[in-house]
Structure formats: C-alpha cells, structure tokens
C-alpha positions in Angstrom: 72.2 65.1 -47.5 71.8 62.8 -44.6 72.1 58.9 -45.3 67.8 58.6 -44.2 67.7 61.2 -46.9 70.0 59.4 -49.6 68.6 55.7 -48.7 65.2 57.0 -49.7 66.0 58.4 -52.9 67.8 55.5 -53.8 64.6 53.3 -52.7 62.6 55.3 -54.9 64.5 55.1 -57.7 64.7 51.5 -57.6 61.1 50.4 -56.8 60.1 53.1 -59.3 62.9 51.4 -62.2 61.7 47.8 -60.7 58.1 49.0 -62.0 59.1 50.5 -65.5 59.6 46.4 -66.8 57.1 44.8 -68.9 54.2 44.5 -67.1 54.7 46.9 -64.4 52.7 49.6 -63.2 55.2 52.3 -65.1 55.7 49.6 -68.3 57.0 52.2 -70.7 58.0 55.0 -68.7 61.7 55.8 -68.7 63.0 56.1 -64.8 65.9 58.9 -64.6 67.7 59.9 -61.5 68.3 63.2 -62.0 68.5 65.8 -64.3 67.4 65.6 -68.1 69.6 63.2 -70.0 67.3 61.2 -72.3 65.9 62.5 -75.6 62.9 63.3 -76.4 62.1 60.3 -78.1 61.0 58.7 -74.5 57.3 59.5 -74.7 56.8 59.2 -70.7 59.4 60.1 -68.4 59.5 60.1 -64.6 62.7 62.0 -63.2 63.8 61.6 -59.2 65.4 64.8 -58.2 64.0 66.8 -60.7 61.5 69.9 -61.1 60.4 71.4 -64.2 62.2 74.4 -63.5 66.3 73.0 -64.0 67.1 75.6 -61.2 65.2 74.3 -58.4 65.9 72.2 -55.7 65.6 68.3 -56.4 65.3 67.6 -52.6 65.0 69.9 -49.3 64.8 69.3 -45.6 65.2 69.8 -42.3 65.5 68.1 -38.6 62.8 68.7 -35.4 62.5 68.1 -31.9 59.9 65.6 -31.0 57.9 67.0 -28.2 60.3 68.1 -24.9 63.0 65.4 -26.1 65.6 67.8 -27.6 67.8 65.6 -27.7 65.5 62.9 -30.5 65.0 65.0 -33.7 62.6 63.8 -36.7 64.1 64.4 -39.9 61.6 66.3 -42.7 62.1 66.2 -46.0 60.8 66.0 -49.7 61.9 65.1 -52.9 61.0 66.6 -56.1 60.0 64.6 -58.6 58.5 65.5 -62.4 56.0 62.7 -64.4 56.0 63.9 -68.3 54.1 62.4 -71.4 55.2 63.8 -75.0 53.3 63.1 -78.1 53.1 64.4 -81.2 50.2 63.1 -82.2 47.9 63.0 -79.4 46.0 65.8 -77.6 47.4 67.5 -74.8 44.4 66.1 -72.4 45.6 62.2 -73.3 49.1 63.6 -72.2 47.7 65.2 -69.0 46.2 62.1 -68.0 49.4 59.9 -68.5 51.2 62.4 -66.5 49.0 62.8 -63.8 49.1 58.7 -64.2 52.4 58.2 -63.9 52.5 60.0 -61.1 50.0 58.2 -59.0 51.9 55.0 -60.1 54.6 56.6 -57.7 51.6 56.4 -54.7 51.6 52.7 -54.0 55.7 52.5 -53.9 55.5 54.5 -50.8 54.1 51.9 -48.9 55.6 48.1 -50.2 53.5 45.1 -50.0 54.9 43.1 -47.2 57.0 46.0 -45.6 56.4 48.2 -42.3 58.5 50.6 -43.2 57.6 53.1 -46.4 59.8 52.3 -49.2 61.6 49.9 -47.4 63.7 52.2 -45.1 63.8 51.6 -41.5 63.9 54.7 -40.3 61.4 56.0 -42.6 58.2 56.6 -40.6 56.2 58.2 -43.6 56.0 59.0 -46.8 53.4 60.5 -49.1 52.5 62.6 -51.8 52.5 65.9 -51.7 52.3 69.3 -53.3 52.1 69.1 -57.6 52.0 71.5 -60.3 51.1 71.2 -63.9 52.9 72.3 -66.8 51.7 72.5 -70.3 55.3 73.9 -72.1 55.3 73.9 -75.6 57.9 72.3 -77.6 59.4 72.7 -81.2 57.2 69.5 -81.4 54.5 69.8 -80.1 53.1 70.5 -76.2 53.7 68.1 -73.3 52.6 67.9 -70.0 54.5 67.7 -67.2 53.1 67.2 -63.1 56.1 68.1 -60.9 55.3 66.6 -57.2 56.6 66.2 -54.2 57.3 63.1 -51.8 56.7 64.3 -48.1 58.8 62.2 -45.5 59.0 61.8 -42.0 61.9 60.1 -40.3 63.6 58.7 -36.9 67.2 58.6 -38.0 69.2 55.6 -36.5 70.6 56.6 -32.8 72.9 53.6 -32.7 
C-alpha cells in the first residue's frame, strides 16, 4: 500500500474511534481496525478493512494519468468497511436501521469541519461513499445486519 493509501486508513480509523466516545456521533459502537476480534457481545460494530466476506479484499487501488501529463498520476482507491448491529431481542428492521446508521455516521468524517482536505490528508483530493451491500446472516443467536461499504478516494500523491 502506498503511504496516501495507509495515512487515510489511519485517518479513518481515528476520526471514526474519536466519534465512538460519549456523546459522539458513533457513542456505542465498537471501532476495529481490521479483521473480527471482538465478541459478539458488542451490539454495533464498525470494522475498517473489513468486508463481510473474511476473504475479500479490505482495500484496492490503482494509479492514473491525469490528462496528457504522464508523468502526474492520481492515485484511486477504496476501502472496505462493514457497519453491524446485533440484537437478540430486537427486530431485524431496528438492526437494519442502526447499520445503515452507523454507516452514514462514517459520511461527515470524510470531510472535517475546519479542514480542506478530506479526512485531514493533504493529498487526499476526495473521498466519499460508495458502493454497499446488505447482509441479513443468521447467527446461533439470533440475525444481524451487516452494510458492507466502500470509501472511494481520489489522490495527488506528494511529488517532493
């Protein structure tokens, strides 16, 4: 991975923890870089790197030319992200919602209040959400649902 690549990732993972406190937009959802390692007490998870599928890909890109200047590529790139909500107790659609929830919570980190540059990287020149699926797996207790999604980014890596 590329260090525009790995600074975003790292961005995202911190503004996304930074908003799982009390009183933050994700208060009560348990922020995991990477693969599965919590139980499945946490109710709501959001995982960075992560599809539903363990096998896939957690982030995948590429480089382009910009326009006749060969030389000056843009870097794409996305990375895979899952929102869950587990319950027991409550009806799947209550967990759909808080999945779908927690993953729109992720919308307004793209773009910090005060910043130019999405998520804080400088050579980040977009970011946004992208493709999602929903999952509906059921569990030894009980169904979850889980929105696996995409952040689409656009950058101008550092020439100097």
């Amino acid at each position: 991975m590329s260090a525009v690549v790995l600074d975003t990732w790292l961005a995202l993972v911190n503004a996304a923890t930074a908003l799982s406190v009390a009183g933050g937009t994700l208060e009560g959802v348990t922020v995991v870089d990477g693969p599965r390692v919590t139980s499945e007490s946490d109710l709501d998870r959001l995982f960075i790197g992560v599809d539903m599928d363990p096998a896939s890909l957690a982030a995948e890109g590429g480089d382009s030319p910009t326009g006749d200047e060969i030389v000056i590529h843009n870097e794409t790139f996305a990375i895979v992200c899952t929102a869950e909500s587990w319950s027991g107790s409550q009806p799947i659609s209550a967990r759909r919602v808080r999945a779908f929830a927690i993953m729109d919570a992720v919308r307004p980190l793209l773009r910090p209040p005060g910043s130019p540059y999405p998520l804080g990287v400088k050579t980040l020149q977009s970011a946004w959400l992208g493709a999602w699926q929903l999952y509906q797996p059921q569990t030894s207790k009980g169904p979850y649902a889980g929105v696996s999604f995409r952040v689409e980014c656009v950058a101008r890596p550092s020439t100097t």
